[in-house]
LUMROFI-126532 format. One record per residue (C-alpha): residue in three letters; z, x, y. Coordinates in steps of 0.001 Angstrom, whole numbers, plus 500000, padded with zeros to 6 digits. Layout:
% LUMROFI-126532
AlaZXY;...
***
This chain:
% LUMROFI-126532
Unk258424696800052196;Unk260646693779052717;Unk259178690673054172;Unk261508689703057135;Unk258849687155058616;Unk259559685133055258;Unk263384685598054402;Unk266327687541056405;Unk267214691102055272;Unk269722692469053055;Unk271883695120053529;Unk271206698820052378;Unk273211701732051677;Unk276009702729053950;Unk275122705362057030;Unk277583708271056764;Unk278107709728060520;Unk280560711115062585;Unk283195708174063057;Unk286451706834061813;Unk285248703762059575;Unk281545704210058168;Unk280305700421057531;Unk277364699309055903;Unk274676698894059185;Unk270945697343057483;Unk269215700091058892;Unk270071703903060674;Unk267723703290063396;Unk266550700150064622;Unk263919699837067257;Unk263759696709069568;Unk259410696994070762;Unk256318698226068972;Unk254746700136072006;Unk254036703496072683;Unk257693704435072658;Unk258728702377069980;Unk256252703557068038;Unk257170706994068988;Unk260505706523067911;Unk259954704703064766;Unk257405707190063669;Unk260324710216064583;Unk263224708534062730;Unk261330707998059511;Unk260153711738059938;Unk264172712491060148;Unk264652710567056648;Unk266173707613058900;Unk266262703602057482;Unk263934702589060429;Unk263155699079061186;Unk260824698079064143;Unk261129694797066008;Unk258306693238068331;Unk258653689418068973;Unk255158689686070874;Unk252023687375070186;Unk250080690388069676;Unk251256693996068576;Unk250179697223070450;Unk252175697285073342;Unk251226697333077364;Unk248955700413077466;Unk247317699549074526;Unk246879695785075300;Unk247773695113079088;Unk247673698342080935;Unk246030702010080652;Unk243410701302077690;Unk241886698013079020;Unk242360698707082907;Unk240027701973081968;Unk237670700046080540;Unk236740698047083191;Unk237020700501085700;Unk234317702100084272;Unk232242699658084459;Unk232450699624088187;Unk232240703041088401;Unk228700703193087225;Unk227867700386088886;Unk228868702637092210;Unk227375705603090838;Unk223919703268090961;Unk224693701664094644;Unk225102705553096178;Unk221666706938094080;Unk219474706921097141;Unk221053710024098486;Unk220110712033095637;Unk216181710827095816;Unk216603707771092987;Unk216022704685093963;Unk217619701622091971;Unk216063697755092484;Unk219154694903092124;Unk221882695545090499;Unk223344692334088427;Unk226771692243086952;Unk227224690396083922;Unk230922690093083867;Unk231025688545080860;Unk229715691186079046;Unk232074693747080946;Unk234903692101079478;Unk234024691354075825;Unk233033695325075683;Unk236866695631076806;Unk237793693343074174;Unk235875694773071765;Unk237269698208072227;Unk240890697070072819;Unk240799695315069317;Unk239818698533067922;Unk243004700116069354;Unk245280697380069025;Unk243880697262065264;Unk244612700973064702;Unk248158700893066071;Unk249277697257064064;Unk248287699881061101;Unk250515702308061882;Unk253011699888062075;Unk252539698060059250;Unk251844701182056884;Unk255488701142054899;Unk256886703779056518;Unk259325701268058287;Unk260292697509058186;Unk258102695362060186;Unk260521693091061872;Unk258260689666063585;Unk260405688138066016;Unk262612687867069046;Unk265611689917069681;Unk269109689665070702;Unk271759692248070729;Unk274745689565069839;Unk276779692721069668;Unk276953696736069713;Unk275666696727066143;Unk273707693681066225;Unk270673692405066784;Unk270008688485065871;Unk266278687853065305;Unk264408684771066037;Unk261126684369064118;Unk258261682243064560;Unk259569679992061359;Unk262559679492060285;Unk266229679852060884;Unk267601682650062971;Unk269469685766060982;Unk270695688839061997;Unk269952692531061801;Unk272627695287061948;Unk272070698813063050;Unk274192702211063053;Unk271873703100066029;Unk268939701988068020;Unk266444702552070829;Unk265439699418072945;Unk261598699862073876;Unk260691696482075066;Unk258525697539077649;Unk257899695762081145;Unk256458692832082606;Unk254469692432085790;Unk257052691868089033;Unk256697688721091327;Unk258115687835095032;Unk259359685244096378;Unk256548684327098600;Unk256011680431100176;Unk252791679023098670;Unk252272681139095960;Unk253288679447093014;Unk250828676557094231;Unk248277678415094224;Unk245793680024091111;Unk246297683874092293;Unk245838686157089391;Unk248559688926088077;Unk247614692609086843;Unk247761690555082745;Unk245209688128084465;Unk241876690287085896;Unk241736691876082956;Unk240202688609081452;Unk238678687474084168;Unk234801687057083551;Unk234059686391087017;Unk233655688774090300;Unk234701687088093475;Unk232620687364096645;Unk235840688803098040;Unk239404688826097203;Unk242971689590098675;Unk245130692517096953;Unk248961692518097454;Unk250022695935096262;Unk249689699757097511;Unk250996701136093877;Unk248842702677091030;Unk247811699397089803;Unk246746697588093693;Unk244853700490094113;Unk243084700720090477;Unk242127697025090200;Unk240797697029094313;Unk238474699465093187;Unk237694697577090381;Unk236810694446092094;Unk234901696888095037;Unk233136698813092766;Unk231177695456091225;Unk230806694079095151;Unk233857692247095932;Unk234756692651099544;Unk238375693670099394;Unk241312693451101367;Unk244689695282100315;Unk247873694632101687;Unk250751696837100995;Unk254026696315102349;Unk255187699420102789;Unk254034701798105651;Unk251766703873103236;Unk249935703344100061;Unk252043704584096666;Unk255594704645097760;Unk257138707529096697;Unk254127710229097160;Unk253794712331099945;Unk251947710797103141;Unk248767713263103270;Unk248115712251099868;Unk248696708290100887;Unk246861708749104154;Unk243960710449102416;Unk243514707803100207;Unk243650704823102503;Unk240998706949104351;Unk238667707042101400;Unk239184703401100449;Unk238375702774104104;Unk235630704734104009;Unk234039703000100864;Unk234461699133102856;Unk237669698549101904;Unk240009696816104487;Unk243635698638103875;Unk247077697273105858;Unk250200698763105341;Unk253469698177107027;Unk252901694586106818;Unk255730692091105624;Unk254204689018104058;Unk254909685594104890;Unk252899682643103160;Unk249953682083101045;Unk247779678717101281;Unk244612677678099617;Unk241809676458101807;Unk238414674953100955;Unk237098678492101686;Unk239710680221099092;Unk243091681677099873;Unk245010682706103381;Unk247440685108102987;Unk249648684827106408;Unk251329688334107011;Unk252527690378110050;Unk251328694320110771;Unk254295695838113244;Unk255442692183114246;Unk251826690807115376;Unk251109687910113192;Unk247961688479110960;Unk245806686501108477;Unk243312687361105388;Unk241081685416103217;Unk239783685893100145;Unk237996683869097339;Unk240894685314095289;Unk244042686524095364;Unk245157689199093011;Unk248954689552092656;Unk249484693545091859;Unk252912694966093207;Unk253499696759089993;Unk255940695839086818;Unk259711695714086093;Unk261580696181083096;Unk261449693786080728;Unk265116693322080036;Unk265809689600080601;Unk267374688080077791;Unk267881691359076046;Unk271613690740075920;Unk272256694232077065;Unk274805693800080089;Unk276941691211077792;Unk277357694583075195;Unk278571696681077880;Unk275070698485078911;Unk274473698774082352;Unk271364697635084234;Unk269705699579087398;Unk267784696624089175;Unk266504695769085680;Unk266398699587084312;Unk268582700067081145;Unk270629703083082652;Unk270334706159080347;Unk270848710162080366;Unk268429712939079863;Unk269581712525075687;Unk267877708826076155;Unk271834707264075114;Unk273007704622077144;Unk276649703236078053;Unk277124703460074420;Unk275929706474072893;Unk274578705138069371;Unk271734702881072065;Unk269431704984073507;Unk266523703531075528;Unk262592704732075991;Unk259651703948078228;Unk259482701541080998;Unk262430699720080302;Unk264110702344081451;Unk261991705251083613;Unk261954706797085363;Unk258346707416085427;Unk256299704506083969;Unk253683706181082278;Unk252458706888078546;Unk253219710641077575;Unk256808710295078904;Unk257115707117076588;Unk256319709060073566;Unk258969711939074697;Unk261357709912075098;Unk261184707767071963;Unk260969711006069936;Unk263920712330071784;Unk265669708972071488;Unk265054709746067341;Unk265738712701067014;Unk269233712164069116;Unk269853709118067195;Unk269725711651063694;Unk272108714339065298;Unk274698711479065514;Unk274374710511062207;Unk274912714057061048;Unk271022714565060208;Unk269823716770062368;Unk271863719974063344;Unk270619719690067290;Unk270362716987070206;Unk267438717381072771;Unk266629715816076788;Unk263845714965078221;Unk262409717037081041;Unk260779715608083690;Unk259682718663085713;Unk256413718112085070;Unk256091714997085414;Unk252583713709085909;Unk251174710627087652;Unk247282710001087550;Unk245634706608089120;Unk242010705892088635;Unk241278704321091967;Unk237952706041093648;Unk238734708344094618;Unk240875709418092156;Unk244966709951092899;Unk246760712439090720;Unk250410714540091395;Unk252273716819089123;Unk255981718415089929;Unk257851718091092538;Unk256349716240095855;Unk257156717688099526;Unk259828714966100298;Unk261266715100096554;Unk261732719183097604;Unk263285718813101089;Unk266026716362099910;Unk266791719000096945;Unk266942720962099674;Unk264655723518098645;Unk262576726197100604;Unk259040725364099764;Unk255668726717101363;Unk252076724361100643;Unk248459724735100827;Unk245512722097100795;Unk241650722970100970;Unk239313719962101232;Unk236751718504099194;Unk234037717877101880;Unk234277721606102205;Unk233387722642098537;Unk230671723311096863;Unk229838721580093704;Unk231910718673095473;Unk229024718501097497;Unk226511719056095571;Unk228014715338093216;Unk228279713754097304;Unk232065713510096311;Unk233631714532100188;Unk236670712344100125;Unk240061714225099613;Unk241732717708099034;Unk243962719384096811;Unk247630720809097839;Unk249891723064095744;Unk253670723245096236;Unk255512726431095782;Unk259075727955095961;Unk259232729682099313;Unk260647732896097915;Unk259023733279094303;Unk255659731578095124;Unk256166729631091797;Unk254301727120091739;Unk256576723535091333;Unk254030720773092343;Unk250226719482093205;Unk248421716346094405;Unk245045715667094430;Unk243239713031096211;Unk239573713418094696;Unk236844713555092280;Unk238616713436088454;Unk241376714191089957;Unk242861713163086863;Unk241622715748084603;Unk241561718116087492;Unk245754717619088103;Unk245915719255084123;Unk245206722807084626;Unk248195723073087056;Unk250321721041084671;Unk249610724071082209;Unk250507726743085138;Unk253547724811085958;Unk254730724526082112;Unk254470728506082018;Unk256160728628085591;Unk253362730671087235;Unk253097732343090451;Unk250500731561092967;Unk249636734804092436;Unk248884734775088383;Unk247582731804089037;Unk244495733676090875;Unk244522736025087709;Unk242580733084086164;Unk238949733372085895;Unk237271730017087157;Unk233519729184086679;Unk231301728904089508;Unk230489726481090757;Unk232895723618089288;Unk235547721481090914;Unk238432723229089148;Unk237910726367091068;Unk238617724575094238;Unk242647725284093221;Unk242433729193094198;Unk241522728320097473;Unk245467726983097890;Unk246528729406095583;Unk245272732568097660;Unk246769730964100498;Unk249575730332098930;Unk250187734129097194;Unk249040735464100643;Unk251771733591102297;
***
């Protein structure tokens, strides 16, 4: 394995592929980001017999989910989530003396275990299966990327294709007062080892919601403001209005439809100054968490100046993964559309395995399908949606029926004293396929995957109900839609 940290590269053997001249490129495949779909695609090319380099200019290497998003998020959540589990006991005839929260502690276990990931995947990339490139990156042209390392002089990388996976970064606003005063990001709680008496939430998206119920869940009194006029933009409003209802319910103060207009710090902590339907409106908090979700990292990437066009910060691709010019293709949140791990990885593979067929490797291309594509939060309750939504379906223009049954109304629900939420299906009008769910509820998460697996083998309402479910559990809550929906 070359050493590009300590000297520039030289150039390998020629790629032979389908065009007039065939120059000598340093490597088939280059990938710009060693995250989950750089990885992905580095780990696909070198499968294909590519000449794969990866390039990560970052402090640290694992990526966002690994180091800045799902893995240590998760981990803390947890943490509040038994330390709700203990608060609610009483009902169910135990009863618990003071709780104390030794942040401290809650974050070094997240360190602990994040270093055990983040060691595992600088392995993979550092195993010889590909060049290790350590440093920043600049495409200076089509073919080109010119690295800057840590030391030393600047040199330059050429490519006969390559997949830019750089990730995202978390998004600000242009807000008076706030870059005066110390309000934390979605990067920052995760190292916070302190638990404010109460704190301020701008955000209604997956990560507002996960990191309120973070801070609630270990006592924080929290408020959440969300400019829009419900929670997760982009879902359908029974699911949004459902869980605003449950955060409600838990002591959560929830405002949407706001538009915010200064922040201050006062002796007492921050003022957030906002307006709900045009009626001026202030809330305090000891702390202010900053959580309106991320945008692409593509600043600096030198991607317009090639010719690549940019979608408010999205690399633009097709379902192939190729951009603008079709030897760059692009993977995971740099370019979306759905910011999450699994469609990452398919993407970065895809990107690969595209990236061989035009170099005459491979005999086939492949897309990316996004029918089922999956969103899971892990708020409290917990949010999850597969397929299509309701509004996603009406402006196809599609003929869709739906049915919901509620949690409060089922029985081993009840019996855990989980009564916040429901479950819908979505189904073609006509065949009673089933084409999307939501579900607002206990593990919703894990719940959401058995209608992923019905929706992958396109089944019916009706051979949905052909499956046995055990009695009692929370998964056989689905056939209560399902029977509605095959009776329909």
């Amino acid at each position: 394995m070359q050493d590009f940290f300590a000297k520039p590269p030289f150039n390998a053997d020629p790629v032979h592929h389908k065009m007039k001249a065939t120059p000598s490129y340093t490597f088939d495949f280059a990938v710009l980001g060693g995250g989950s779909a750089g990885y992905a695609a580095a780990r696909t090319a070198h499968s294909l017999g590519l000449t794969t380099a990866v390039i990560d200019g970052a402090d640290e290497l694992g990526g966002l989910c690994i180091l800045k998003g799902c893995m240590p998020s998760k981990s803390l959540i947890e943490s509040a989530n038994r330390t709700r589990a203990i608060r609610h006991a009483g009902q169910f005839g135990i009863h618990v003396g003071d709780i104390t929260i030794d942040a401290p502690m809650i974050v070094e276990r997240k360190r602990r275990l994040i270093g055990d990931f983040a060691s595992y995947r600088q392995g993979q990339l550092d195993d010889g299966r590909f060049d290790l490139i350590r440093g920043r990156a600049t495409l200076i042209d089509p073919h080109t990327f010119e690295i800057t390392p840590r030391h030393g002089a600047a040199y330059e990388v050429s490519f006969a294709t390559a997949c830019l996976a750089t990730g995202s970064v978390h998004s600000k606003i242009d807000l008076p007062g706030l870059e005066s005063v110390d309000y934390w990001t979605s990067d920052d709680i995760l190292e916070a080892t302190e638990i404010p008496e109460s704190a301020v939430v701008l955000g209604g998206g997956a990560i507002a919601l996960e990191m309120a119920c973070y801070l609630e869940g270990l006592g924080s009194k929290v408020t959440l403001i969300q400019r829009s006029e419900h929670l997760l933009t982009g879902s359908d409003v029974d699911v949004a209005e459902a869980a605003a209802a449950a955060l409600r319910d838990r002591g959560m103060a929830v405002h949407t439809g706001t538009k915010l207009r200064s922040v201050e710090r006062k002796e007492n902590g921050m003022v957030v100054h906002y307006e709900h339907h045009g009626e001026p409106r202030t809330a305090h908090g000891e702390r202010l968490l900053l959580a309106l979700g991320r945008q692409p990292a593509s600043a600096g990437l030198g991607a317009e100046e090639i010719g690549l066009v940019l979608d408010r910060g999205r690399v633009r691709c097709d379902s192939s993964m190729a951009t603008h010019l079709p030897h760059i293709f692009a993977a995971g949140d740099l370019t979306g559309p759905h910011d999450v791990v699994h469609t990452a990885i398919a993407q970065g593979e895809a990107a690969a395995q595209n990236a061989a067929f035009r170099l005459g490797r491979v005999d086939a291309p492949v897309t990316v399908d996004y029918r089922l594509k999956l969103l899971g939060i892990f708020s409290d309750p917990e949010i999850a949606m597969v397929g299509l939504t309701e509004a996603e379906a009406a402006e196809e223009g599609r003929e869709i029926i739906t049915a919901s049954y509620p949690f409060n109304d089922h029985g081993k629900s009840m019996i855990m004293g989980e009564d916040h939420g429901f479950v819908k299906m979505i189904a073609d009008a006509n065949t009673k396929e089933l084409v999307g769910a939501a579900v607002v509820g206990p593990h919703a998460v894990d719940l959401i995957h058995e209608v992923v697996v019905a929706l992958h083998f396109r089944c019916t309402a009706g051979e949905f109900l052909k499956i046995p479910h055990y009695h009692p559990t929370l998964s056989e809550i689905w056939t209560y839609p399902a029977e509605e929906l095959a009776e329909a």
